[in-house]
N, C-alpha and C positions, 0 to 999 in steps of 0.2 A: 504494500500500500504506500503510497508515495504522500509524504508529510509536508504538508504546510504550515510553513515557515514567517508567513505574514503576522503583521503585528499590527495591534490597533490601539487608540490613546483613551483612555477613560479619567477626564477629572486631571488631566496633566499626568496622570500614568502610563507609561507603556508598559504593556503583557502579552504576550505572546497568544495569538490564536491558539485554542485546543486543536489536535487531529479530528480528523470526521471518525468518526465510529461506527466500522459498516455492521456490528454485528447485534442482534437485538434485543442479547441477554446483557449485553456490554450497555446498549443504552439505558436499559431500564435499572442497571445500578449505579450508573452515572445520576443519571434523574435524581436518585433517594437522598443523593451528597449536596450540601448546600456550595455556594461559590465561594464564599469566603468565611471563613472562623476568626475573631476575634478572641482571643486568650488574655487576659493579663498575669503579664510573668510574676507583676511583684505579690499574687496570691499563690504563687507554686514555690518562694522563695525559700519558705521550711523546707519541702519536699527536696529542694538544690543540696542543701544541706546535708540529706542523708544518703546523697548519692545521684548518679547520673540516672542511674534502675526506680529509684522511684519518684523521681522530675518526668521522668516519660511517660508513669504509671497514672501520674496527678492528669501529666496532661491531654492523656488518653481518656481520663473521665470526663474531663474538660467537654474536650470534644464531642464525647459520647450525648453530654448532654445538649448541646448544640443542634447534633444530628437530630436527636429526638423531640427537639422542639420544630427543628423545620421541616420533619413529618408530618406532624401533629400539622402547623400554620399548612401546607400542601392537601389537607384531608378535610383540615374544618377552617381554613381562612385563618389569617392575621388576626392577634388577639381584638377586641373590641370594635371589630368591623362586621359587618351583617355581608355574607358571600353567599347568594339564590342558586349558585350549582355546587356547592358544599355539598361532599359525599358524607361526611360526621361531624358531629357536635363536639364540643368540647365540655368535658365532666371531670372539672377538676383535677385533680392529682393523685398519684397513689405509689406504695412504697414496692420496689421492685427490687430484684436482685439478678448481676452477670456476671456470666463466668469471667475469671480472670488469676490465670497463672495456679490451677490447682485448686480456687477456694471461689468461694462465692462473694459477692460484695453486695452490700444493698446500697441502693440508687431510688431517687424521686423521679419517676416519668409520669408524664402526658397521661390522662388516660380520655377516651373518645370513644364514644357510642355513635350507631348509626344516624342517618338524619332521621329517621324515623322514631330514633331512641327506642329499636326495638332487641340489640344486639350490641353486646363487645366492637370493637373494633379494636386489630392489636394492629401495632406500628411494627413493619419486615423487621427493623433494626433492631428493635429491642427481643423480637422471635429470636433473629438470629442469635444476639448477644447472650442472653438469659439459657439457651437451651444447655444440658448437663452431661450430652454425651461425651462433651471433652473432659469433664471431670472425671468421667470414668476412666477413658484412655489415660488419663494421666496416676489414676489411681494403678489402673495396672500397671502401668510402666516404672511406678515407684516401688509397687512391691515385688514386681520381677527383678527387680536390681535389688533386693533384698532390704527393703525399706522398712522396718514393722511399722506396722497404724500409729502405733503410740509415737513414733519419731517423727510423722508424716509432713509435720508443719516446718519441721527443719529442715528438709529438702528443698521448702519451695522457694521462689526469688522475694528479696528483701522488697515490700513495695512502699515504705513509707508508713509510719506509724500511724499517719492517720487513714491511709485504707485498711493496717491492720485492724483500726479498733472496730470498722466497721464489718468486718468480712465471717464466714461463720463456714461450714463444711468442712472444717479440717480436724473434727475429733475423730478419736480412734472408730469408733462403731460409725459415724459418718461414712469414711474411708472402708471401709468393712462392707458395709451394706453395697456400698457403689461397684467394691473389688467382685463380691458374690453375683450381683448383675452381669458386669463383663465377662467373668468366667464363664456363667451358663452359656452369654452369648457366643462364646467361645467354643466353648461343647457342642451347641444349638450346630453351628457353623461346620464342626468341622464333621459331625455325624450326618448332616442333612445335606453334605455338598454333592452333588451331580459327578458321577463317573463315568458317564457315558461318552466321554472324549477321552479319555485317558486310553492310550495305548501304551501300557505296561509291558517290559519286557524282564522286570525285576522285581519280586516281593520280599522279602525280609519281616520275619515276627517274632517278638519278642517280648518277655517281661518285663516288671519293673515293679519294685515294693516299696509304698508309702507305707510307713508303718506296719500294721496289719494286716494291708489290702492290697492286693496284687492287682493291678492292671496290664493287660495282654493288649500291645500294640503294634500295628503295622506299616510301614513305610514302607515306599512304591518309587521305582526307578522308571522312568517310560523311554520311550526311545530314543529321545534327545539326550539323555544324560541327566532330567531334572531328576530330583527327590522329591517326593509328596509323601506328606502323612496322610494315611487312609483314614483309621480309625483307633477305636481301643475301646473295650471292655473290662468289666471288673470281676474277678473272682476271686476263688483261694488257691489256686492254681493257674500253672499253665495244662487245663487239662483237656482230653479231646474236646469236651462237651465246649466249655468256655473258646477252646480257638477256632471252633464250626460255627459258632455262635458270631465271630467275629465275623469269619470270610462269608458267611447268608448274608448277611447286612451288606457285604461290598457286591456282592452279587445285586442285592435287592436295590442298591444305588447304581444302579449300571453298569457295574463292572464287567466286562468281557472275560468270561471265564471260558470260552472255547479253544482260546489261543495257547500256544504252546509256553507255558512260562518257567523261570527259572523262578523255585523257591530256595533262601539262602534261610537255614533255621540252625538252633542252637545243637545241644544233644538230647534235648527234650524227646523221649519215644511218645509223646501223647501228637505230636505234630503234626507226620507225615501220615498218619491215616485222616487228620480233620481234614489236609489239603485234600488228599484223594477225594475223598466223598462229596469235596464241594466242585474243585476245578477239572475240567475233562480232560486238559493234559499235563498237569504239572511234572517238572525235571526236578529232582528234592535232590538237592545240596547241604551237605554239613557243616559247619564252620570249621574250617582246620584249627584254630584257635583255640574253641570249646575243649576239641580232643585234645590238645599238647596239657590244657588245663589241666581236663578231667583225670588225664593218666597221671601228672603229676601229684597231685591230691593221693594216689597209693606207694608215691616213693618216696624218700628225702635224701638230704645230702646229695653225696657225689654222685648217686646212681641215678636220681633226678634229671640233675641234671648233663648226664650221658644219655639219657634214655630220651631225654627233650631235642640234644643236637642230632642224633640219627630220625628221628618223627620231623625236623624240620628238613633235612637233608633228602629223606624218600619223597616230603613232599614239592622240593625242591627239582625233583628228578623228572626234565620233558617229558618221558615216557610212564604214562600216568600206570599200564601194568606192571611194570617193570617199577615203580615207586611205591604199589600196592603191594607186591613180593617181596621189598625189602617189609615194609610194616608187618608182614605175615611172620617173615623170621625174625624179626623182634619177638614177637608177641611169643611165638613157640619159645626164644633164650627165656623170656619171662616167668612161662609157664612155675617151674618149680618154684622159683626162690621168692618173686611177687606173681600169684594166680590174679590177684584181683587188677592190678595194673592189668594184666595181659585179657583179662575178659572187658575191661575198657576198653581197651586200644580196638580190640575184634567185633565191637558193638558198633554196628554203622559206617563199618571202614570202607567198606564199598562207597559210599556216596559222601565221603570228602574228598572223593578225586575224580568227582561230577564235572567240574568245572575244568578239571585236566584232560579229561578222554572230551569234552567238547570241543578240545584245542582253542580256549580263549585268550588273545593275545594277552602276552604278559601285562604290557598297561593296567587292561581292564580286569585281568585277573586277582591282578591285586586288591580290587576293591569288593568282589562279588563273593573269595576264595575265603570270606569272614562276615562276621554281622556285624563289624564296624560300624559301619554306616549308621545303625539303627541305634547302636551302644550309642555311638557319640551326640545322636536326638535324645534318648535317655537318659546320661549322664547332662545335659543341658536343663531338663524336666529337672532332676534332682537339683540339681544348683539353684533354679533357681527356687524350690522350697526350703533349702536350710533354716531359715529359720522359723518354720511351722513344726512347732513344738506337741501341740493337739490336735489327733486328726480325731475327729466329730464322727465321719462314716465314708463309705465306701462314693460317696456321691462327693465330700469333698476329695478325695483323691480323685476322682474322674475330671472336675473342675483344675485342678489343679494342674493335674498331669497334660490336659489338653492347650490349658495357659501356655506348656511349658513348650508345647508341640508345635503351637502356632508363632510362639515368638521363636525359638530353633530353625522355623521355614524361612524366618528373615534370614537367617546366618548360611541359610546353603548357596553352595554352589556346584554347578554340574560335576558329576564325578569323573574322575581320572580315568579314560581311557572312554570318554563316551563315545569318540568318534568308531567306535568298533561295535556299539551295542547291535547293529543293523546284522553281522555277521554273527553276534552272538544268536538274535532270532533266525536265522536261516538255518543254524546250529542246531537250535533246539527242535526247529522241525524238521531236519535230517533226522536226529535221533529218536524223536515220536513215530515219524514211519517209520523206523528199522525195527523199532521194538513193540511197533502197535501187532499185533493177527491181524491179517488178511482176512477177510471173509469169503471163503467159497464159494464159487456161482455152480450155478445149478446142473450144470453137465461133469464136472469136476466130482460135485456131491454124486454126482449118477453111479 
């Protein structure tokens, strides 16, 4: 758009033309602002005093009050002038309150009924000013950063003594009640969100324990390399019932379960039949990780950690039979001296070296060949509740844990080696036909 630059003289002033404004949401907020504000500085001089932060805060309200007066004279006319196309009357005054910087403030606005004085009439400015969804977001955003309610008021910006004395929202159970709001809507959000565009070529599931209560959640790679959190439920376990429970719901939100997909899951035995029973072709993957864990956990000392550099060594090995042979004659040296290490190791050893017989480039291998991904959205969930001290019931942990999920999706980025995911899915549906039955046609059956 090409700006003019003409000037015109008002009163021995020169000011410069505004631009034309071609667009007609841009006009009608132009329209709401008056031309000019008058301020007198020497009634903001205390506020100088306590700062630059609360000289802009005084004279933000300055303003505010301005705006809402010449709403008000635009609605129902100049004070003490009779206007025959006045859309509203003017009825006095009344005490209001808007947001500002985490609290509330109360304020005298305009108040104006219809011309018919049949009806409110609210002023845009003061709708918009007044409304408290930003106290919310600010509410979570303090106590995701680990704010407790009772400190709430010391995070927020210094505005000047005398907006504090008038400002109110910042008690604990205030902050409390706002936090519980967002949560839900948070939950609401991320359980009710639509799948039916997501083209997944990665699942990952996993636990996670607030106190008591164990929530089972899922995170979803799709074919670009993003991360999405699916979902999450609440049980006492991770157990089949509870993780079927999960994946009907991603189903029931449109999730494409026809596609060949790669599941990346812990050593949990309750998992890989919930997948089956929901998706029609899952590829079940084990965490290599879990297992170096798990076996650990039956040794200690020096044999540990010998037993740990040969398990990362076979898995280290291109040749995914040929690294599954080595884990085999581990497990037999096992045998006598640690039985239980070696029935670990033999527990699901085929399918942590899923991701190696699918030949996925190293890059990408590295991110799928673990549940990382999913751990480090988990360990984000945990952080930021440290300090929730009492957990209430299994509904505050679902609030929480989903806070923890939603703000996590800020912090991703496409995973390492996305550029290959496309070859990963061609992979998985090579291996679906090799290993799906054929079914017989009918002269064959003869």
């Amino acid at each position: 758009m090409k700006k003019n630059y003409q000037t015109t003289v008002h009163a021995g002033r020169i000011t410069p033309k505004k631009p034309r404004v071609e667009c007609a949401a841009e006009q009608a907020t132009l329209r709401g602002l008056p031309d000019t504000v008058t301020i007198a500085i020497a009634d903001l001089a205390g506020d100088l005093e306590e700062g630059l932060l609360a000289f802009a805060v005084g004279t933000g309200l300055k303003v505010l009050d301005v705006i809402l007066e010449d709403e008000a004279a635009a609605l129902a006319g100049p004070r003490g002038r009779h206007d025959p196309e006045r859309t509203a009357v003017r009825h006095g005054s009344d005490d209001g309150l808007v947001t500002l910087g985490g609290r509330q403030v109360s304020i005298t606005r305009p108040r104006l009924r219809s011309a018919d004085r049949s009806s409110e009439v609210q002023l845009p400015t003061y709708q918009a000013a007044s409304s408290t969804e930003l106290l919310g977001r600010q509410a979570m955003a303090k106590m995701l950063a680990k704010l407790s309610t009772r400190r709430y008021a010391v995070g927020l910006e210094p505005v000047g003594s005398a907006v504090e004395a008038r400002s109110q929202g910042t008690s604990k159970s205030a902050v409390s009640r706002r936090f519980v709001v967002m949560t839900e809507s948070a939950l609401s959000d991320l359980m009710g969100a639509d799948l039916s565009a997501l083209d997944l070529v990665v699942v990952m599931v996993d636990g996670v324990n607030f106190a008591s209560h164990c929530c089972v959640v899922a995170l979803g790679i799709d074919i670009e390399g993003n991360k999405v959190p699916l979902a999450l439920v609440e049980g006492d376990t991770e157990n089949a019932t509870v993780v079927k429970r999960l994946l009907v719901g991603l189903r029931e939100r449109g999730l494409d379960v026809t596609k060949p997909t790669l599941f990346v899951v812990d050593g949990s035995t309750a998992l890989p039949p919930a997948i089956k029973a929901v998706f029609d072709h899952p590829v079940i993957a084990r965490c290599q990780e879990h297992k170096v864990r798990n076996v650990r956990r039956h040794l200690s000392g020096k044999v540990a950690s010998i037993v740990e550099k040969r398990m990362r060594a076979a898995y280290r090995n291109p040749d995914a039979l040929s690294g599954q042979a080595q884990m085999e004659a581990l497990a037999t040296e096992l045998d006598r001296s640690h039985p239980g290490a070696a029935a670990s190791l033999r527990e699901g050893l085929a399918e942590t070296f899923t991701v190696a017989r699918l030949g996925v480039p190293p890059t990408l291998a590295r991110t799928v060949r673990s549940t990382n991904p999913i751990e480090s959205m988990i360990e984000i969930c945990r952080d930021h509740c440290t300090n929730v001290k009492r957990w209430k019931d299994g509904t505050m942990a679902l609030r929480w844990c989903a806070a923890g999920m939603v703000e996590a999706r800020k912090q991703f980025r496409r995973v390492n080696g996305h550029l290959h995911l496309r070859k990963l899915r061609a992979a998985l549906e090579a291996h679906v036909a090799a290993t799906t039955p054929r079914r017989s046609s009918g002269k064959e059956a003869a």
